[in-house]
matplotlib code that plots the C-alpha trace (Angstrom):
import matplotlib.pyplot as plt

x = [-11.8, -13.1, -15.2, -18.5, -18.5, -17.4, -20.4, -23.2, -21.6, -22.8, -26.1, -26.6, -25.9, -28.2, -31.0, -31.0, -30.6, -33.0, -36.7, -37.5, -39.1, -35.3, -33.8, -35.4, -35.5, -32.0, -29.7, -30.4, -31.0, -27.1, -25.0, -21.5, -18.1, -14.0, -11.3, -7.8, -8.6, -11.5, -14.7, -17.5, -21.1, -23.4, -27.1, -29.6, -31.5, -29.5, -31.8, -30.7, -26.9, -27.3, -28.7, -26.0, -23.6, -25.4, -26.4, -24.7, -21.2, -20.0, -21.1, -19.8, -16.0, -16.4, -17.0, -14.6, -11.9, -13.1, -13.5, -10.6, -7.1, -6.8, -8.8, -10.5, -11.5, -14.8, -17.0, -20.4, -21.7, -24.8, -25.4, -22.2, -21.0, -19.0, -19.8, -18.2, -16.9, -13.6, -14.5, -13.0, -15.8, -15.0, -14.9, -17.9, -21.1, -22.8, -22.4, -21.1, -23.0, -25.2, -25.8, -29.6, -28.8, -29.1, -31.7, -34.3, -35.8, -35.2, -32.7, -30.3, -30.8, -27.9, -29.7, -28.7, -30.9, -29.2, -29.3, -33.1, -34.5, -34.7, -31.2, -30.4, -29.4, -31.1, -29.8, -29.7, -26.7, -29.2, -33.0, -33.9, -32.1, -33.5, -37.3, -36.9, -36.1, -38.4, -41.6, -39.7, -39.4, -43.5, -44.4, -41.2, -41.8, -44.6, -42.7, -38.8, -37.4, -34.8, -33.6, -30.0, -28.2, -25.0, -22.0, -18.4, -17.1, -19.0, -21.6, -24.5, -25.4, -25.4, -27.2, -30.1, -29.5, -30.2, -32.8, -34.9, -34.8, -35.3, -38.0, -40.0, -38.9, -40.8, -44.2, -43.8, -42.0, -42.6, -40.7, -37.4, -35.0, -31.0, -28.5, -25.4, -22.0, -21.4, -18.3, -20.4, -22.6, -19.4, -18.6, -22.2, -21.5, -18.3, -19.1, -22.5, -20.8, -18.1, -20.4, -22.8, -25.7, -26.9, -30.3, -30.2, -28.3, -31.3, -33.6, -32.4, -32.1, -35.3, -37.3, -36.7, -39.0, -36.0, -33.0, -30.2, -27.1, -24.3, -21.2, -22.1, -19.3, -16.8, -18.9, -17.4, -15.0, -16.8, -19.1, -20.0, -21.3, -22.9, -24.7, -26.3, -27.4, -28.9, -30.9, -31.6, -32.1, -34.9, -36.9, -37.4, -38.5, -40.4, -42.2, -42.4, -39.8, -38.0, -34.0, -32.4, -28.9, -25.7, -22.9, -20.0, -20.4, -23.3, -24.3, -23.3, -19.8, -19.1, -16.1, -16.5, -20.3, -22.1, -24.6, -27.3, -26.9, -26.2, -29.3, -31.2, -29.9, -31.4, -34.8, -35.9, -34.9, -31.2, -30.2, -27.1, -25.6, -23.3, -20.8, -22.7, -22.2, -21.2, -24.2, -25.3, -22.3, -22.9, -26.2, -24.5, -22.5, -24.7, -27.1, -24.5, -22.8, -26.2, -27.3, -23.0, -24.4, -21.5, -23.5, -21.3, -21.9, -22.4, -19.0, -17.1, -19.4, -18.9, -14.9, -14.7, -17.3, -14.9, -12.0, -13.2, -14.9, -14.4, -17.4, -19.1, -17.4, -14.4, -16.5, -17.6, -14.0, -12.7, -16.3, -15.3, -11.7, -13.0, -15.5, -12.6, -10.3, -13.2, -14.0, -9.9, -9.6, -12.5, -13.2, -16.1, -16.1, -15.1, -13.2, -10.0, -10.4, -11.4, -8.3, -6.3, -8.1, -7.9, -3.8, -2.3, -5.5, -5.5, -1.5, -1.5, -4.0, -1.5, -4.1, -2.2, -5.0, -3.7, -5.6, -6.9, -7.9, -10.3, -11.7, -12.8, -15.1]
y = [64.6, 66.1, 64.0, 65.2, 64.8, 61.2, 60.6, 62.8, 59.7, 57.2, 58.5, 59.1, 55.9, 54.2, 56.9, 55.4, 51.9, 51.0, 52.1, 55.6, 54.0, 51.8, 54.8, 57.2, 54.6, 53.0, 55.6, 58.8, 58.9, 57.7, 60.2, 60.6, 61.7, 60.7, 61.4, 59.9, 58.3, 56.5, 56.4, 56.5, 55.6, 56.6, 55.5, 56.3, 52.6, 49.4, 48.2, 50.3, 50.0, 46.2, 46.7, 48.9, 46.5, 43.3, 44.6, 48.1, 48.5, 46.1, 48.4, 51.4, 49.9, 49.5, 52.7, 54.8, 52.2, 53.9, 57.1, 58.2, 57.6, 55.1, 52.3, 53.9, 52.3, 52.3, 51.7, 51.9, 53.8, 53.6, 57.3, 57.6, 53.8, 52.1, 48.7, 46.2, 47.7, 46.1, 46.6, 43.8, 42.7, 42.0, 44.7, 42.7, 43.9, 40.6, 40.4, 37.1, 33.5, 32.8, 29.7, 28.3, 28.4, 32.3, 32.6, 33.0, 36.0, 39.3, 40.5, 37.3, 35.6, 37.2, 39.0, 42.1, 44.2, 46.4, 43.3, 43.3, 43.0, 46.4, 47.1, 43.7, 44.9, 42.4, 41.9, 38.7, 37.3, 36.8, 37.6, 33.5, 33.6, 36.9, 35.8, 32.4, 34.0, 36.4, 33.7, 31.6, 34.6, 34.9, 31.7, 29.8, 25.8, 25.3, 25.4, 25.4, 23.5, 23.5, 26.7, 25.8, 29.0, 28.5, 31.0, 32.6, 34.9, 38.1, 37.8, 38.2, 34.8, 35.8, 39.3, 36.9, 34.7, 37.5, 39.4, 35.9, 36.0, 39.8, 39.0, 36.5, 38.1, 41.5, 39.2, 36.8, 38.3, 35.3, 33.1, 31.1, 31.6, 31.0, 32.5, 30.7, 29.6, 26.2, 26.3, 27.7, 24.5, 22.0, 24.3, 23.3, 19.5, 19.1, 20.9, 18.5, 15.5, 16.9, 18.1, 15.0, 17.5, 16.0, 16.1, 19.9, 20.2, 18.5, 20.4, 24.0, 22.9, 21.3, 23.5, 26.7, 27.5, 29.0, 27.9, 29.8, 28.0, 29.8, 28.4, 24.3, 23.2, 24.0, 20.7, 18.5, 15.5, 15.8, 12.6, 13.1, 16.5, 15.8, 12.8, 15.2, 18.1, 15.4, 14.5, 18.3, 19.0, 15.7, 16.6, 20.6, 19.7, 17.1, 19.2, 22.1, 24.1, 26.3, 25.3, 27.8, 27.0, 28.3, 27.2, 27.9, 25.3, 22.9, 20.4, 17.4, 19.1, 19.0, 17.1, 15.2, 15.1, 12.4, 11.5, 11.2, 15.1, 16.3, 14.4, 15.8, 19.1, 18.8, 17.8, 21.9, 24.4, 24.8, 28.4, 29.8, 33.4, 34.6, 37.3, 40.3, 42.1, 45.7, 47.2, 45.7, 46.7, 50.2, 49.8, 48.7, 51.6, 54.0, 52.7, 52.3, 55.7, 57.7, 55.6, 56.8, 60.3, 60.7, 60.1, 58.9, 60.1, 57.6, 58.2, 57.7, 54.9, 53.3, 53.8, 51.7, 49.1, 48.7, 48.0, 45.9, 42.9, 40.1, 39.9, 42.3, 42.6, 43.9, 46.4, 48.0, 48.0, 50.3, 52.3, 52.9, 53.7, 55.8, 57.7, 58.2, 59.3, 62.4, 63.0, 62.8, 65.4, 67.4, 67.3, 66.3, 62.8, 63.0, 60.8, 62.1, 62.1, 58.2, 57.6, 58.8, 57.0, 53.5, 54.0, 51.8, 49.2, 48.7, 48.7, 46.1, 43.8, 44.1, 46.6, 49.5, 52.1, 54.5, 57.5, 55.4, 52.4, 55.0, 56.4, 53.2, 53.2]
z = [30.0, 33.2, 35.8, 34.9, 31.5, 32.2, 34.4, 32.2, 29.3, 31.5, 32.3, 28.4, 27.6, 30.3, 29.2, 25.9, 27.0, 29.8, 29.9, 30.8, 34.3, 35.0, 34.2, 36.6, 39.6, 39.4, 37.7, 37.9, 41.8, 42.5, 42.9, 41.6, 43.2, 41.5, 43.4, 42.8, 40.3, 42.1, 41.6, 44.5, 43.6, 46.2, 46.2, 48.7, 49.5, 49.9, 47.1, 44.5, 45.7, 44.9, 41.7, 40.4, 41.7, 39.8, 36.7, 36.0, 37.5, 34.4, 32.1, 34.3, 34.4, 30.8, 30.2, 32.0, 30.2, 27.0, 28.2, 31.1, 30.9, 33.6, 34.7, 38.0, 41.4, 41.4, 45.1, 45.8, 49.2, 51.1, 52.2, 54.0, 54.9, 52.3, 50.5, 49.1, 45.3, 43.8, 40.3, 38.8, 36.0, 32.3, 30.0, 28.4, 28.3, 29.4, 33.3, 35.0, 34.3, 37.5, 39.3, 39.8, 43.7, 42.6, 40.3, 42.6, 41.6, 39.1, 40.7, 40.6, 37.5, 36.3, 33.1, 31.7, 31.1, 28.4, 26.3, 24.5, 21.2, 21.1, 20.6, 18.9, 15.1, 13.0, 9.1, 6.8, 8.6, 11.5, 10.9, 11.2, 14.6, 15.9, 14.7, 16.2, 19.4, 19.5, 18.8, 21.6, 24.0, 23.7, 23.9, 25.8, 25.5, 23.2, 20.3, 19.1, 22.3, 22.3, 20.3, 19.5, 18.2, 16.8, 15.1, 15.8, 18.6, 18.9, 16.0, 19.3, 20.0, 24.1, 23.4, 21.9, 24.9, 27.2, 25.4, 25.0, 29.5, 29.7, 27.6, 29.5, 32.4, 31.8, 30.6, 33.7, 37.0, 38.8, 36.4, 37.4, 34.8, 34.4, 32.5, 32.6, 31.1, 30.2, 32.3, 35.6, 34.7, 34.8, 38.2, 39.3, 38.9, 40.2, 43.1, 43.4, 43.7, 46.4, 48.6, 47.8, 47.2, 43.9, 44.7, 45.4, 42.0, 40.3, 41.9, 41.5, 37.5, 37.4, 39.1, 36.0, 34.1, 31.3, 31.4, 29.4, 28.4, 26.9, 25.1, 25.1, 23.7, 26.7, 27.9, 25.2, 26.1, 30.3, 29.6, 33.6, 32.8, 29.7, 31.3, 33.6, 31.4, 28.9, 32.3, 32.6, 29.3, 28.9, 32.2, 31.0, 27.8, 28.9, 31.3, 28.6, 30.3, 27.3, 27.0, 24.8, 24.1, 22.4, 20.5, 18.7, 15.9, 14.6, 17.1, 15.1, 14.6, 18.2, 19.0, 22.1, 22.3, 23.3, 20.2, 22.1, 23.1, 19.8, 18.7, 21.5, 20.5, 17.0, 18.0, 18.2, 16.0, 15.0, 13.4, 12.5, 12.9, 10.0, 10.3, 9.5, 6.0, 5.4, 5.6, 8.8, 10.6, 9.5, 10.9, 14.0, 14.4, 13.8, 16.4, 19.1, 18.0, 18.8, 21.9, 23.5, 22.8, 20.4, 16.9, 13.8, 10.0, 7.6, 6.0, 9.2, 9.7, 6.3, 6.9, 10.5, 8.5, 5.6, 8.2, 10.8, 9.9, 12.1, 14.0, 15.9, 19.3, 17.2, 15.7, 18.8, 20.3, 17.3, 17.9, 21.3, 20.5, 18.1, 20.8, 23.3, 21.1, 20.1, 23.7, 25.0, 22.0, 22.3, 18.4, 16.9, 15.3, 11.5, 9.1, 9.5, 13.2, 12.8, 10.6, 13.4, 16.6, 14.3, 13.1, 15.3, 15.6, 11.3, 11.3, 14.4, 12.1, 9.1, 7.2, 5.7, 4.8, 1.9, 0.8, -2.2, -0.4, 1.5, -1.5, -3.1, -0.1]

ax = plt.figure().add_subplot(projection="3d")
ax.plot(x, y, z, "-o")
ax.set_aspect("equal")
plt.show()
C-alpha cells in the first residue's frame, strides 16, 4: 500500500465516525507527510495539534498497524516546529484512563469520542445494558446510581462507559466528568497519601459531576483503596452525582471486596453483558466493515461470525486482519480472500476450517 491510500483510510474512517462539524475542524485540516517509515502530522493551530494528540493519534497508530507493513513513527508538527509525538498508545480503541487532576474540561477528561451510542451495536446479549445507559446518559443521577455494568473481556462494557460521558458531555459542556481505570484510581491513592495531599484527592473526586470507573475489580484485596472510593462513591450519590461503574463479574462475586462496597454497588441498577450471538456479530462487522470504507458481504461476514466468537474485541481483530490483507493485496474482499487473511489466526486457535465446515454456514 502506498502512503496516500493509507492516509485517505484514515480520513474515511474518522468521516464516518465523528460528526460532520469534528470532522471538518479537527481532521481534515491536518495535513499528512510519511517518510522512512515515519509519519508527520502537521496541523495548523496548537489547538488542534493537541487534540489529535489526546483523542486521535490512538486510533491513527492503530490503523497504520492494520494497514502498512511496519509499525510507523508517527509525530505531530506545528507549521514547521516539531512536537512532542512518540506514538506509543495501545492498539485499543479506548484512549488512556485520566486522572481528576485532568479532567478539567472537554478536552482532558480523557473521552473518546469515537465511542457513542451511535456506533454501539445493540442485540439481546446487551439491549438492557445499552437502554440503561442511554436513560442514565439523559438524566445522569436521578435515577439508576449507581449503573453497575458487568460482563467478559471485550463484549463493550468501556464503549458504553464512554459513550454514557460523550453523552452528557455534548448536553452539558460545562460538566466535570472522569473516565478512569480502576488501577489509575489505586495510582491516585497511593500517590495521595505520599505526597499527604488527601484533601486535594477528595476534592478533585468530589467535585465531578460523572464519574466513570472502569474495570472495579483490579481494586479487590486494597481495603485502603476500597475505604476511599466507598467514601467517594457515598458523597456523589449522595449529592446526586451519577457513578457509572464497570466490572468483570457480579458485584457480590467479587473476591476481595469489602461487603459494604458490593452492597453499595447493588443499591442502583446492576446489568449484565452476554457474549453477543451470531447474528449480532454479523451486525457488527458489517457496521464496522462500511464505516473502514472497505464494506463486507454478508457471506464473508457470516464466515468471520461463524469463526470467531470470543467476544467482540476478537472479532474486530480478524476484521481488521481481514481489511489489510484486501488492501496489501489490492483485491476486493470476498470469501475466499477472507479464508486466506484468517489461515493462520483459525489454525493458531486449534480451528481447522474444511470446505464442508464452510458450507454448513
Amino acid at each position: 500500500m502506498s502512503d496516500t491510500p493509507f492516509w485517505e483510510s484514515c480520513l474515511d474512517f474518522f468521516k464516518g465516525n465523528l460528526p460532520p462539524q469534528q470532522f471538518e475542524a479537527w481532521i481534515k485540516p491536518v495535513a499528512f507527510e510519511m517518510d522512512a517509515g515515519q509519519i508527520t502530522l502537521t496541523a495548523p493551530n496548537s489547538f488542534t495539534m493537541k487534540l489529535v494528540q489526546e483523542r486521535f493519534l490512538p486510533e491513527i497508530l492503530r490503523l497504520a498497524q492494520s494497514l502498512l507493513s511496519a509499525t510507523p513513527k508517527i509525530e505531530l508538527r506545528l507549521g514547521k516546529k516539531s512536537a512532542h509525538a512518540p506514538a506509543r498508545q495501545s492498539t485499543s480503541a479506548t484512549t488512556a484512563p485520566a486522572r481528576p487532576e485532568q479532567s478539567k474540561g472537554k478536552q482532558q477528561n480523557r473521552l473518546n469520542p469515537l465511542l457513542s451510542f451511535n456506533n454501539f451495536v445493540t442485540g439481546k446479549a446487551n439491549q438492557l445494558a445499552h437502554a440503561a445507559a442511554i436513560q442514565v446518559a439523559e438524566a445522569p443521577g436521578t435515577t439508576y446510581n449507581p449503573l453497575f455494568i458487568y460482563g467478559g473481556v471485550g463484549l463493550g462494557k468501556t464503549h458504553l462507559l464512554q459513550a454514557i460521558g460523550n453523552h452528557v458531555m455534548e448536553s452539558n459542556p460545562q460538566a466535570k466528568i472522569c473516565y478512569v481505570h480502576a488501577t489509575n484510581y489505586i495510582s491516585d491513592v497511593v500517590r495521595a497519601f505520599q505526597t499527604k495531599k488527601f484533601d486535594e484527592f477528595k476534592q478533585s473526586y468530589n467535585s465531578l459531576d460523572l464519574l466513570l470507573i472502569d474495570d472495579i475489580q483490579f481494586i479487590a484485596d486494597k481495603p485502603g483503596t476500597q475505604q476511599e472510593f466507598f467514601y467517594t462513591l457515598n458523597y456523589l450519590i449522595d449529592s446526586h452525582k451519577q457513578v457509572v461503574i464497570t466490572c468483570d463479574t457480579f458485584p457480590k462475586e467479587i473476591s476481595g471486596m469489602t461487603p459494604r462496597l458490593t452492597s453499595r454497588f447493588s443499591w442502583g441498577l446492576t446489568v449484565a453483558i452476554e457474549p453477543p450471538g451470531l447474528e449480532m456479530r454479523v451486525a457488527i462487522l458489517l457496521q464496522k466493515a462500511q464505516l473502514s470504507g472497505n464494506p463486507l458481504s454478508e457471506e464473508v461476514a457470516f464466515f468471520i461470525a461463524k469463526h470467531v466468537r470470543s467476544n467482540i474485541r476478537e472479532l474486530e481483530g480478524a476484521l481488521k486482519r481481514v481489511d489489510a490483507y484486501s488492501r496489501f493485496h489490492r483485491r476486493d474482499i470476498s470469501l475466499d480472500l477472507a479464508k486466506e487473511a484468517l489461515r493462520d489466526l483459525l489454525a493458531s486457535q486449534n480451528k481447522q476450517v474444511s470446505i464442508e465446515n464452510i458450507q454448513k454456514t
